[in-house]
C-alpha positions as a Markdown table, in Angstrom:
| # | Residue | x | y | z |
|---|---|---|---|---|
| 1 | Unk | 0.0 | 60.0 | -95.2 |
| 2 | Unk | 3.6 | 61.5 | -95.0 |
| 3 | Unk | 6.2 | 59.1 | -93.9 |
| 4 | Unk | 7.3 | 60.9 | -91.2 |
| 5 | Unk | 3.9 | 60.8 | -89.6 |
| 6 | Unk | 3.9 | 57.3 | -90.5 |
| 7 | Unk | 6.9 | 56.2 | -89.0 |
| 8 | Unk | 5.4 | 58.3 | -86.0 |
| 9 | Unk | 2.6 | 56.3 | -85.7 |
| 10 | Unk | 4.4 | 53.0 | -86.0 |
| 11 | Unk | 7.0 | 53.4 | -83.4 |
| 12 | Unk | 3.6 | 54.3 | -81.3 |
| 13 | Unk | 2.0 | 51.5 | -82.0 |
| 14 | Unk | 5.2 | 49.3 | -81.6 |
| 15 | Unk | 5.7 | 51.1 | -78.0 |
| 16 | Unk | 2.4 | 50.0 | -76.9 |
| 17 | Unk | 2.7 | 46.3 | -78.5 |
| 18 | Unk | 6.1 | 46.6 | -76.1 |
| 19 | Unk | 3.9 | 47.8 | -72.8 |
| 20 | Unk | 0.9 | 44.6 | -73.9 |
| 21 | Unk | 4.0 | 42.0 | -74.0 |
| 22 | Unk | 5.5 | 43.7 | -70.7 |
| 23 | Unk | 2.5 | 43.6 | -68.8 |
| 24 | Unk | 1.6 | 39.8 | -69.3 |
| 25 | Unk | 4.8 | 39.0 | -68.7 |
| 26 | Unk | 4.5 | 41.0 | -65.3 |
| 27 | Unk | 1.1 | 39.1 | -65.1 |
| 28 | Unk | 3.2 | 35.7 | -65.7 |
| 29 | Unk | 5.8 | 36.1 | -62.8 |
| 30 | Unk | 2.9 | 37.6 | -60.7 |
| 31 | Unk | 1.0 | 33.8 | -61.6 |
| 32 | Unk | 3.8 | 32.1 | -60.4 |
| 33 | Unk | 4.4 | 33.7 | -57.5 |
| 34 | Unk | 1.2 | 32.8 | -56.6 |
| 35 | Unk | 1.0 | 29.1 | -57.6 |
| 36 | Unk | 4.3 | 29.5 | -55.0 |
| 37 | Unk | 1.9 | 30.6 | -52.1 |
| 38 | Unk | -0.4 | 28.0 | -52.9 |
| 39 | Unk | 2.0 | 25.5 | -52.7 |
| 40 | Unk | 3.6 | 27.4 | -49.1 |
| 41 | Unk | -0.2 | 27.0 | -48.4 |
| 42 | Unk | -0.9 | 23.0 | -49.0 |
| 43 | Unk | 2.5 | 22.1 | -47.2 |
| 44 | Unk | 1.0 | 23.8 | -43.8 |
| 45 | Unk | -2.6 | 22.4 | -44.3 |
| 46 | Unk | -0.3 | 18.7 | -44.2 |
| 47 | Unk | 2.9 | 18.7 | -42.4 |
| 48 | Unk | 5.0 | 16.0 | -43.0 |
| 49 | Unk | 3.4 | 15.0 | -46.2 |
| 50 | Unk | 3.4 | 15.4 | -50.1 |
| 51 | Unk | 1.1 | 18.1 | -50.9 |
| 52 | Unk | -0.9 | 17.3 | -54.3 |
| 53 | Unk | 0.6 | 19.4 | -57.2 |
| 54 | Unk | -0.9 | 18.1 | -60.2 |
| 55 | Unk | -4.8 | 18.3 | -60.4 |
| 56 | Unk | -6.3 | 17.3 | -64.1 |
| 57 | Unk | -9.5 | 18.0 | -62.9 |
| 58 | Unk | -8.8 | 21.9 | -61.9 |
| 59 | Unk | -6.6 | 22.1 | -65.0 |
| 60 | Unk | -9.2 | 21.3 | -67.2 |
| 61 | Unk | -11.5 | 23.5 | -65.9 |
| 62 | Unk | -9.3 | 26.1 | -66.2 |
| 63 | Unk | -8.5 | 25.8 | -69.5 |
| 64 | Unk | -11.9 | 25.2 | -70.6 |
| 65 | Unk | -12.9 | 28.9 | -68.9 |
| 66 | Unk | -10.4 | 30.4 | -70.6 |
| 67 | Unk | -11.1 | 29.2 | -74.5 |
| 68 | Unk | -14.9 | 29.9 | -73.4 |
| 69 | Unk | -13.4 | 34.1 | -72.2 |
| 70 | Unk | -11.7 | 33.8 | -75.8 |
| 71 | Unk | -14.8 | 33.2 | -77.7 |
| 72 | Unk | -16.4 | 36.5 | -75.9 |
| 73 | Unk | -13.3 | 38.3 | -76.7 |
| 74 | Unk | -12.9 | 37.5 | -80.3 |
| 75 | Unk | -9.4 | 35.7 | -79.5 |
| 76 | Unk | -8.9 | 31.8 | -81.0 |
| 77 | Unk | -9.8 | 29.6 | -77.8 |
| 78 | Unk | -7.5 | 27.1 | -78.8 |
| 79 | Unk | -4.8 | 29.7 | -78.2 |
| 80 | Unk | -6.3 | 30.7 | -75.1 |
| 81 | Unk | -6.3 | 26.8 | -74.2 |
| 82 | Unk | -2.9 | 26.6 | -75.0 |
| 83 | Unk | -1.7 | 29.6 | -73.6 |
| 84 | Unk | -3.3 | 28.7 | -70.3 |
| 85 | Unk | -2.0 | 24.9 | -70.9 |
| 86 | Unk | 1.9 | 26.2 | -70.7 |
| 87 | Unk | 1.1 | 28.8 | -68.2 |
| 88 | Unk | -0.3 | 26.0 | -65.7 |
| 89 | Unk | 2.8 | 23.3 | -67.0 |
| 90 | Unk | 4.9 | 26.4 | -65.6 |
| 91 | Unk | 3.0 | 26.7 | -62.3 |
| 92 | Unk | 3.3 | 23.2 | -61.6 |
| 93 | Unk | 7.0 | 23.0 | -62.6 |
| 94 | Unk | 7.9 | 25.6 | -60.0 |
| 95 | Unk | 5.6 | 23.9 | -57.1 |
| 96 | Unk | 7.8 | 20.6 | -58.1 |
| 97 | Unk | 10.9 | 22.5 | -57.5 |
| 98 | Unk | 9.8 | 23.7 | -54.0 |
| 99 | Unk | 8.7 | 20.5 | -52.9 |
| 100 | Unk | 11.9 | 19.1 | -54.2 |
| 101 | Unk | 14.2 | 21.8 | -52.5 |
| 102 | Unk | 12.0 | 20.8 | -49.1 |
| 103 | Unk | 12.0 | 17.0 | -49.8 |
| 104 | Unk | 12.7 | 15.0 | -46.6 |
| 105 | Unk | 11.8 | 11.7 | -46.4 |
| 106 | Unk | 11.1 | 10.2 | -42.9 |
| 107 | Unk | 13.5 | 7.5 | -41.2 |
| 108 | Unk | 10.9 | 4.9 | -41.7 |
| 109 | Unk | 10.5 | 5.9 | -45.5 |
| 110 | Unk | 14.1 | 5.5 | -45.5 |
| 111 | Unk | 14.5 | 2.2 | -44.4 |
| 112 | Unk | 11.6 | 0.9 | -46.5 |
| 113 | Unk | 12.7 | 2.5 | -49.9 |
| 114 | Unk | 16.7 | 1.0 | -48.9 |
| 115 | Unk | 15.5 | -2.1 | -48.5 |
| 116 | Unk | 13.4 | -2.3 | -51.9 |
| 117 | Unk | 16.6 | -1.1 | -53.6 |
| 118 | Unk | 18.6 | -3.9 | -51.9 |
| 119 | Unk | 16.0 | -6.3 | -53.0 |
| 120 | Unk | 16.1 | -5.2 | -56.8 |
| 121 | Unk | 19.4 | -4.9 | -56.9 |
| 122 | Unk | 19.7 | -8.9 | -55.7 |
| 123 | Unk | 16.9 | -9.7 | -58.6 |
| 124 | Unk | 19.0 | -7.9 | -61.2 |
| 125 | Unk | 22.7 | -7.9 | -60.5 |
| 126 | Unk | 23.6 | -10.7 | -62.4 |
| 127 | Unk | 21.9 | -9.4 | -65.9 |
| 128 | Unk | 22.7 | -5.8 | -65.3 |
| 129 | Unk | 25.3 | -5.7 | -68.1 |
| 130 | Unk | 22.4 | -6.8 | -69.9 |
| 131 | Unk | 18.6 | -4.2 | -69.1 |
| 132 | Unk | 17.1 | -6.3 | -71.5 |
| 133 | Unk | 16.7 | -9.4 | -69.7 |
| 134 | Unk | 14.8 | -7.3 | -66.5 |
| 135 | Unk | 13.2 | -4.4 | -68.7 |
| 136 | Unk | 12.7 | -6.5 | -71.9 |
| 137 | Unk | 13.5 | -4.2 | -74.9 |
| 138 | Unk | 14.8 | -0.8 | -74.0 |
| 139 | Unk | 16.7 | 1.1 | -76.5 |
| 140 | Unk | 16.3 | 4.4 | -74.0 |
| 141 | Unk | 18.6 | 2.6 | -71.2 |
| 142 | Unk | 20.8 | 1.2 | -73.6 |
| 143 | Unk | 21.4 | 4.7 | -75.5 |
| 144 | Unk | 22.3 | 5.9 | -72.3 |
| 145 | Unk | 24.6 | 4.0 | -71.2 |
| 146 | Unk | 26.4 | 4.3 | -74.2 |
| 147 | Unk | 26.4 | 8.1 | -73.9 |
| 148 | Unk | 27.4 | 7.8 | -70.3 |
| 149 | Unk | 30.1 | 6.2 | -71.1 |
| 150 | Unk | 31.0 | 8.3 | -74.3 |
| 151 | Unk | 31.1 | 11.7 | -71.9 |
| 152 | Unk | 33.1 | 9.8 | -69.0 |
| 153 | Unk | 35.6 | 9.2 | -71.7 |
| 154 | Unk | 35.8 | 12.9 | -72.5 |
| 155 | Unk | 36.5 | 13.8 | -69.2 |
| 156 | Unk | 38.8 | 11.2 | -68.5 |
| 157 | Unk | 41.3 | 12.7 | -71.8 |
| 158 | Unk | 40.5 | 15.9 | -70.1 |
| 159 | Unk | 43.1 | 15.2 | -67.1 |
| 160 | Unk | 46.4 | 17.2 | -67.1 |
| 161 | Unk | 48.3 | 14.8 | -64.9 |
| 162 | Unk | 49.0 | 10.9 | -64.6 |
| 163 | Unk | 46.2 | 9.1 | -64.0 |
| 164 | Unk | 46.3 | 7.3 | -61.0 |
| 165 | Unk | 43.1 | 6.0 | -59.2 |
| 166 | Unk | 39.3 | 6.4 | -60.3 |
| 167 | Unk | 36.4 | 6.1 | -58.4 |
| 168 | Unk | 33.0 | 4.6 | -58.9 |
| 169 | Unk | 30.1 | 5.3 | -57.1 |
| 170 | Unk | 27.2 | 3.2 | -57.4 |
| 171 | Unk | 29.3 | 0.6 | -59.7 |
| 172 | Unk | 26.5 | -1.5 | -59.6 |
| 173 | Unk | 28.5 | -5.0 | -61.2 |
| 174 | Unk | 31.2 | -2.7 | -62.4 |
| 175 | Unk | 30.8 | -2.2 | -66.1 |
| 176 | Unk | 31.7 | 1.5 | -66.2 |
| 177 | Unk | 34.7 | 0.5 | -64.2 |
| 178 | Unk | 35.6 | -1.5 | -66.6 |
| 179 | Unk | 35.4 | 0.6 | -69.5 |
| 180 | Unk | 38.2 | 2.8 | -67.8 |
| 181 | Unk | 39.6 | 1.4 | -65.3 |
| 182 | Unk | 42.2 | 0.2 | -67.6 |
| 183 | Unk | 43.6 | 4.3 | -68.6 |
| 184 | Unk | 44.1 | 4.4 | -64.6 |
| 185 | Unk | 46.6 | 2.9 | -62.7 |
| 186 | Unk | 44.0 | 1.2 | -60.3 |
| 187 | Unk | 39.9 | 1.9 | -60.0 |
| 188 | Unk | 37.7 | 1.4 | -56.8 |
| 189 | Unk | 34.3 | 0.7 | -57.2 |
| 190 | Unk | 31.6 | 0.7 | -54.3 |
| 191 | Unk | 28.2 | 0.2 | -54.0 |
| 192 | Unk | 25.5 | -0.1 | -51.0 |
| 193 | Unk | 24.1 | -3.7 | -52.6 |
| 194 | Unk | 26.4 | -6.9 | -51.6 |
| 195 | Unk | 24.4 | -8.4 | -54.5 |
| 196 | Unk | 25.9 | -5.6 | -57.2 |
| 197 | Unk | 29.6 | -6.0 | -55.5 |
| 198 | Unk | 29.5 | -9.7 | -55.7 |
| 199 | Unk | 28.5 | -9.1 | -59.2 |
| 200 | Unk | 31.3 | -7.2 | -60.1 |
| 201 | Unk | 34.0 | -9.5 | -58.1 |
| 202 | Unk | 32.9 | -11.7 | -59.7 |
| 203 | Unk | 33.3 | -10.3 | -63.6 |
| 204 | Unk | 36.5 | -8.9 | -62.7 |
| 205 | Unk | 37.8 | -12.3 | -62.2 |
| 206 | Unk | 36.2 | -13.6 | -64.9 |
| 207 | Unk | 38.8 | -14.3 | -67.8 |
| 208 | Unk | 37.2 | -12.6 | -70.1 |
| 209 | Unk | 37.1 | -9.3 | -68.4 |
| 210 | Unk | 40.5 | -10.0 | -67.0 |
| 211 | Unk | 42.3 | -7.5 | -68.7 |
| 212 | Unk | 40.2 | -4.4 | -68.3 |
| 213 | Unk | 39.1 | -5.2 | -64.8 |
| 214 | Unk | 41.9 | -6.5 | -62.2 |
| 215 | Unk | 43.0 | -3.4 | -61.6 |
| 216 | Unk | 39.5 | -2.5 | -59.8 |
| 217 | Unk | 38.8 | -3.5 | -55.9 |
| 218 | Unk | 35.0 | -3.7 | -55.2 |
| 219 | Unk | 33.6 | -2.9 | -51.7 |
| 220 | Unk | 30.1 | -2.9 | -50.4 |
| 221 | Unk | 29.9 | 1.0 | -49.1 |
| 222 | Unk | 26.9 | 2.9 | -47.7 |
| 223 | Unk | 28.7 | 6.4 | -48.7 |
| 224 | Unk | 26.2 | 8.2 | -46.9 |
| 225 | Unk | 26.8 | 6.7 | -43.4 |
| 226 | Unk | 30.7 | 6.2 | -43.7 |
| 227 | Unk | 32.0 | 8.5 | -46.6 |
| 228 | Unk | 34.2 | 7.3 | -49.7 |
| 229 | Unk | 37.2 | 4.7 | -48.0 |
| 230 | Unk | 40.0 | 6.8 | -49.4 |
| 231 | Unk | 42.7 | 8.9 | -48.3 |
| 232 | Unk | 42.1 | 13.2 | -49.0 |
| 233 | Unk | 43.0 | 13.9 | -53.0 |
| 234 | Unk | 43.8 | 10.3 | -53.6 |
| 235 | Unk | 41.6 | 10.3 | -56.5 |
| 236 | Unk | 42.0 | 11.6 | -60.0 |
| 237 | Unk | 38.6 | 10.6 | -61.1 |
| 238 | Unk | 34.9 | 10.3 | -59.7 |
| 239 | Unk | 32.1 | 8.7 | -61.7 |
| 240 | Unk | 28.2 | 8.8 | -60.5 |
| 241 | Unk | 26.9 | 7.4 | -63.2 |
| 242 | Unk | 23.4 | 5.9 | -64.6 |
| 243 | Unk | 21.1 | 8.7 | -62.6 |
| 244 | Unk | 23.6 | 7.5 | -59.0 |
| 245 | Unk | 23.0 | 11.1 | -57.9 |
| 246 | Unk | 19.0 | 11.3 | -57.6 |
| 247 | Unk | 19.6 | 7.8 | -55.6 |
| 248 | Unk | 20.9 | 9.7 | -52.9 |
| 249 | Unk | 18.9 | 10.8 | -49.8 |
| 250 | Unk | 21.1 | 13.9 | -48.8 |
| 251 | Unk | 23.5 | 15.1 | -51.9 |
| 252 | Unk | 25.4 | 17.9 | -50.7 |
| 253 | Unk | 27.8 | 15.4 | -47.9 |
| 254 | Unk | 28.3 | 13.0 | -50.8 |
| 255 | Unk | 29.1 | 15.9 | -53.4 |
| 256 | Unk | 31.3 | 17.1 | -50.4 |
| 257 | Unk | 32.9 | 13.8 | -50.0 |
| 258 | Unk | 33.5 | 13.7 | -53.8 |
| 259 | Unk | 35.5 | 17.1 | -53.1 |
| 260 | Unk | 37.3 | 15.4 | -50.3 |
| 261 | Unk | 38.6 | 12.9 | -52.4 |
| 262 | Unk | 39.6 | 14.2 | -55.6 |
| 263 | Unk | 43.1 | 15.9 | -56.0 |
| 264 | Unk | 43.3 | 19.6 | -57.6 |
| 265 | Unk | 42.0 | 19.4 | -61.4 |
| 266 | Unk | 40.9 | 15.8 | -61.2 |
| 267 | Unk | 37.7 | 15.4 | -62.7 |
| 268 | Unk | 33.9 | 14.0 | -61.9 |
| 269 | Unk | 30.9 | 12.7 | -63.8 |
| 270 | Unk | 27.2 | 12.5 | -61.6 |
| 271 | Unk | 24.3 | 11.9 | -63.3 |
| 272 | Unk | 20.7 | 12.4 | -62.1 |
| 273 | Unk | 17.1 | 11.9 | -63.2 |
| 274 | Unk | 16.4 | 15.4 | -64.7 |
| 275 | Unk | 13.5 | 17.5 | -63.7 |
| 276 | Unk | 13.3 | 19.5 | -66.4 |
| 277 | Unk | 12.4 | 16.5 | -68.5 |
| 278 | Unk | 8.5 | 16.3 | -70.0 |
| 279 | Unk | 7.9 | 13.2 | -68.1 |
| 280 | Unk | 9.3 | 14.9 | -64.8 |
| 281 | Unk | 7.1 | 17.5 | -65.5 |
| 282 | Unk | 4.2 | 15.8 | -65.2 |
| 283 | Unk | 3.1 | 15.2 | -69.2 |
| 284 | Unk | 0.9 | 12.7 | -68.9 |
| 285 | Unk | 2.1 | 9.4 | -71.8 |
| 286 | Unk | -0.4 | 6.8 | -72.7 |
| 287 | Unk | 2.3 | 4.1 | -71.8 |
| 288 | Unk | 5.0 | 3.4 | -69.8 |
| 289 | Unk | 8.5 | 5.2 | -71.1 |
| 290 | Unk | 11.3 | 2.4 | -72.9 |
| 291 | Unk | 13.2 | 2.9 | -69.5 |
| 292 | Unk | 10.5 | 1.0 | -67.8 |
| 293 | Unk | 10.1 | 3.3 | -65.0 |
| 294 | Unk | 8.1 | 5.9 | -63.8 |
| 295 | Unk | 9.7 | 9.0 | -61.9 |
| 296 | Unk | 7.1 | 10.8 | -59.0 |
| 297 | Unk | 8.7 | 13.9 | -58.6 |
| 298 | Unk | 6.1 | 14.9 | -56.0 |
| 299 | Unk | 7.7 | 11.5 | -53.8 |
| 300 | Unk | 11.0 | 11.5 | -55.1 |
| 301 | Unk | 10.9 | 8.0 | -55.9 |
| 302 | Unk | 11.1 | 5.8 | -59.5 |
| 303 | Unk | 9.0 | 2.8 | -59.5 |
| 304 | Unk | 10.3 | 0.3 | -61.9 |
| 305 | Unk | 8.3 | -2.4 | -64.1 |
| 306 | Unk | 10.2 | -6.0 | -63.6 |
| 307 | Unk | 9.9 | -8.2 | -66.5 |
| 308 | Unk | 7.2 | -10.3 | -64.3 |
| 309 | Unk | 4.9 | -7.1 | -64.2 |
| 310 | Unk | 5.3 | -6.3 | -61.0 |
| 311 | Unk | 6.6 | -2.9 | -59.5 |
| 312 | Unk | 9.1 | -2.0 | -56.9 |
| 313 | Unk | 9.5 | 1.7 | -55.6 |
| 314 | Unk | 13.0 | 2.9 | -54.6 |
| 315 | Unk | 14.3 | 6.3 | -54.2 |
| 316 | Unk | 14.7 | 8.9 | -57.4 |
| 317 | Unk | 14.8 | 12.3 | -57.0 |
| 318 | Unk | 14.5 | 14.6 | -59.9 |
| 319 | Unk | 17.1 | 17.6 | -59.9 |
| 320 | Unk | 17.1 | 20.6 | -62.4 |
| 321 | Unk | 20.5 | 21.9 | -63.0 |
| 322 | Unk | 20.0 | 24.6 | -60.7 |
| 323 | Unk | 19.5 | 22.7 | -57.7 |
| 324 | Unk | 22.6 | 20.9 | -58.2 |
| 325 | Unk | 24.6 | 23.8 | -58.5 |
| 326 | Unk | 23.1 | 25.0 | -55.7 |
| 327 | Unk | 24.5 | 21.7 | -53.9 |
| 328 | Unk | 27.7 | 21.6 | -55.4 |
| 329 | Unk | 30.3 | 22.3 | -52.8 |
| 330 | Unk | 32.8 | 25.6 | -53.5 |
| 331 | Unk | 36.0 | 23.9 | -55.1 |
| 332 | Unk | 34.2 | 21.7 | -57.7 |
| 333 | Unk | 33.5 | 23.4 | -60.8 |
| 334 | Unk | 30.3 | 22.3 | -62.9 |
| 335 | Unk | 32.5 | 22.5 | -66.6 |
| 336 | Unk | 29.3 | 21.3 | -68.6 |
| 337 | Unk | 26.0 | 19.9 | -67.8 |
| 338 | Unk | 24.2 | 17.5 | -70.6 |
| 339 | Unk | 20.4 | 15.8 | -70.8 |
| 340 | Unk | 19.7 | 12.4 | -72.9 |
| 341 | Unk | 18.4 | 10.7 | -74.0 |
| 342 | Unk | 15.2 | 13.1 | -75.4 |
| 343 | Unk | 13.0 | 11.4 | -77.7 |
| 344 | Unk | 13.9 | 8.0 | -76.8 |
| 345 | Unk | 12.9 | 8.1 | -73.4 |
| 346 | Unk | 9.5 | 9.4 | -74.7 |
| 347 | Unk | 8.9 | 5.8 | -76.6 |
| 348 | Unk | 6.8 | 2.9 | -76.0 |
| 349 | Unk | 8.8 | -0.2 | -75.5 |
| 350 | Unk | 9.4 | -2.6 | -78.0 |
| 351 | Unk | 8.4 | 0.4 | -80.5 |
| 352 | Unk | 12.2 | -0.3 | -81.8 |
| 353 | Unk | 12.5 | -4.0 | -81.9 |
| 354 | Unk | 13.9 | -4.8 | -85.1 |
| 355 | Unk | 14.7 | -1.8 | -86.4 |
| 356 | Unk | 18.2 | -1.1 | -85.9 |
| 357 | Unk | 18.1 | 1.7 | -88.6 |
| 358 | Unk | 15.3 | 3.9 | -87.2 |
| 359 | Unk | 16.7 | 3.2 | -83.4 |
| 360 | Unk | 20.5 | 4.4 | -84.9 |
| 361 | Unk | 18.7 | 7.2 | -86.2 |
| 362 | Unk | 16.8 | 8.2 | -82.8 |
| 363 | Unk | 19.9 | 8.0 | -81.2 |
| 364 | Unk | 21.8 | 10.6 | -83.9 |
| 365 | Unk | 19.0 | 13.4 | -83.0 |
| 366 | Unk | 19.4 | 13.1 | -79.2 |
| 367 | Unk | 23.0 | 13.0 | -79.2 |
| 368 | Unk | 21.8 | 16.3 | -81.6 |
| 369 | Unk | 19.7 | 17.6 | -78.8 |
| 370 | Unk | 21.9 | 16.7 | -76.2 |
| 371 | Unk | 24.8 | 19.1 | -77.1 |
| 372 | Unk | 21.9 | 21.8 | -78.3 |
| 373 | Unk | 20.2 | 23.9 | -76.2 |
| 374 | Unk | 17.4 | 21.3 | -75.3 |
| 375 | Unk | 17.3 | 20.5 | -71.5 |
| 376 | Unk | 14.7 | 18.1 | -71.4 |
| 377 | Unk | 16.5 | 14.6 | -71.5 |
| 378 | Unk | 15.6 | 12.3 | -68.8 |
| 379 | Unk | 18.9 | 12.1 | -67.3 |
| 380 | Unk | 21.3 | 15.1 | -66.3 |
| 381 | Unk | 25.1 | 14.9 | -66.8 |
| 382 | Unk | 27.0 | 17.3 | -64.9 |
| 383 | Unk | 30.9 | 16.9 | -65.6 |
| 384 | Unk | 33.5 | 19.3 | -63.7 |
| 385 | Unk | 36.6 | 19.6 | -62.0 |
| 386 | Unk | 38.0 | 20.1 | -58.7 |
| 387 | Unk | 39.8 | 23.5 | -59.1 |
């Protein structure tokens, strides 16, 4: 055959290879859409409640039609099954994201969910500094606090002016305060548990802590009934650290409040349980993650494993990076947005104990993956500045 004819043919060939991958693409977006209508359909059928996203049962069958449809058409089933697998992953992700952007939880809900965060936060405030004596072993929770406090650092060398006061929201006992309270001329850290502001009065007068921590006042602040207690562009930075954001029943007024407060190019750190993670997604694990908790996207609630064995639900919401940009207010610009940790919050716990070279290791490829192009960490780090 001449090679002009050839070529011919080829580019023929490759235009209709182009038109195959066009259409299922089309036939893609046009699945989703649908699984969209579906979703619009179950949230009618039960006002006021969670409509059920995930179904195994359906999703098996599904999948199980499709390698069987393979067979007859000469294709590989288990690339039908897996094909169909990611299509339906897909599907569910984007009914998670509209039940997130419609999530309201009821007054009642409200008070109940508070209320079982007031009582953890009484069980656990006086370890907090250490997970390990309320989750047992967790290298996850300990990783990320560690890179928490790694990117708040960042930011806070980032600032252009004197650094005058910093804000934490959600200190918890105030050990992020701590760790930078001391590069600011004074740090105010607030929190809706008395038992967590006790706490952290009471390390900041320990001796020990003395020196990094008496420059912090602690008050007990619900900042979604009475705002952040400071004056208009008082502060130079605002941390929401250790997922604070997804504990949150309305974001955008406290994002707006964190506009309020901060001065023109002070910065802010919020992290949130992310979405986009695989356990957020719905992939089902055979245990319990290291973090010893277990996000329900469909709720938007974490229910956490106590050292006793017990569990206690409090409110968690998931948030991909695009609903928070939706909810960030205009004046506060989103300067990078991180996930951790990956594969450690995919672990068993105690799968680490006693290996501090394999754990070290772990912690090297998420802090790889973290400032890759993987979004699938457990928690989101948005970091910004008020412009």
């Amino acid at each position: 055959m001449p090679a002009n004819e050839t070529k011919r043919e080829l580019n023929a060939l490759g235009d209709e290879l182009k038109s195959i991958d066009q259409t299922m693409l089309a036939c893609v977006a046009r699945r989703l859409e649908v699984s969209r209508k579906v979703y619009n359909v179950k949230q009618k059928a039960s006002p006021g409640k969670h409509p059920t996203i995930v179904r195994r049962d359906k999703e098996k069958e599904r999948v199980t039609a499709m390698a069987e449809l393979a067979t007859q058409l000469g294709v590989e089933p288990q690339l039908a099954a897996a094909i169909e697998y990611l299509i339906i992953a897909e599907s569910v992700k984007v009914q998670t994201e509209l039940a997130q952007s419609d999530f309201v939880i009821s007054p009642p809900e409200r008070a109940v969910l508070r209320a079982n965060l007031l009582e953890l936060t009484a069980k656990v405030a006086a370890s907090y500094s250490k997970p390990t004596d309320f989750h047992g072993d967790c290298p996850a929770t300990t990783a990320l606090r560690r890179f928490e406090t790694a990117t708040i650092t960042s930011g806070i060398g980032s600032l252009e002016f004197p650094r005058g006061l910093i804000v934490d929201i959600g200190c918890a006992n105030g050990h992020e305060l701590s760790q930078h309270v001391g590069r600011f001329s004074r740090g105010l850290g607030i929190d809706v548990s008395p038992a967590m502001v006790d706490a952290a009065i009471a390390a900041s007068q320990n001796e020990q802590a003395r020196r990094s921590a008496s420059r912090a006042t602690y008050l007990c602040v619900d900042v979604e009934e009475s705002g952040i207690p400071i004056r208009d562009a008082e502060a130079s930075f605002v941390i929401m650290n250790n997922g604070t954001g997804s504990d949150v029943f309305d974001l955008k007024p406290v994002l707006s409040e964190v506009k309020r407060v901060l001065r023109p190019g002070g910065r802010f750190f919020v992290s949130f349980y992310n979405a986009a993670s695989v356990v957020a997604k719905g992939a089902p694990l055979p245990w319990i993650s290291s973090f010893g908790s277990t996000l329900d996207p469909e709720r938007g609630t974490l229910r956490i494993r106590l050292s006793d064995g017990r569990t206690i639900e409090i409110l968690g919401r998931a948030y991909s990076r695009e609903q928070v940009e939706a909810a960030m207010p205009s004046g506060l610009q989103i300067t990078s947005t991180l996930t951790y940790p990956h594969v450690l919050s995919l672990l068993p716990p105690g799968v680490l104990s006693g290996n501090a070279k394999l754990r070290a290791a772990i912690e090297r490829i998420d802090a790889l993956l973290a400032t890759g192009s993987s979004e699938n960490g457990a928690y989101l780090m948005v970091s910004g500045v008020k412009i």
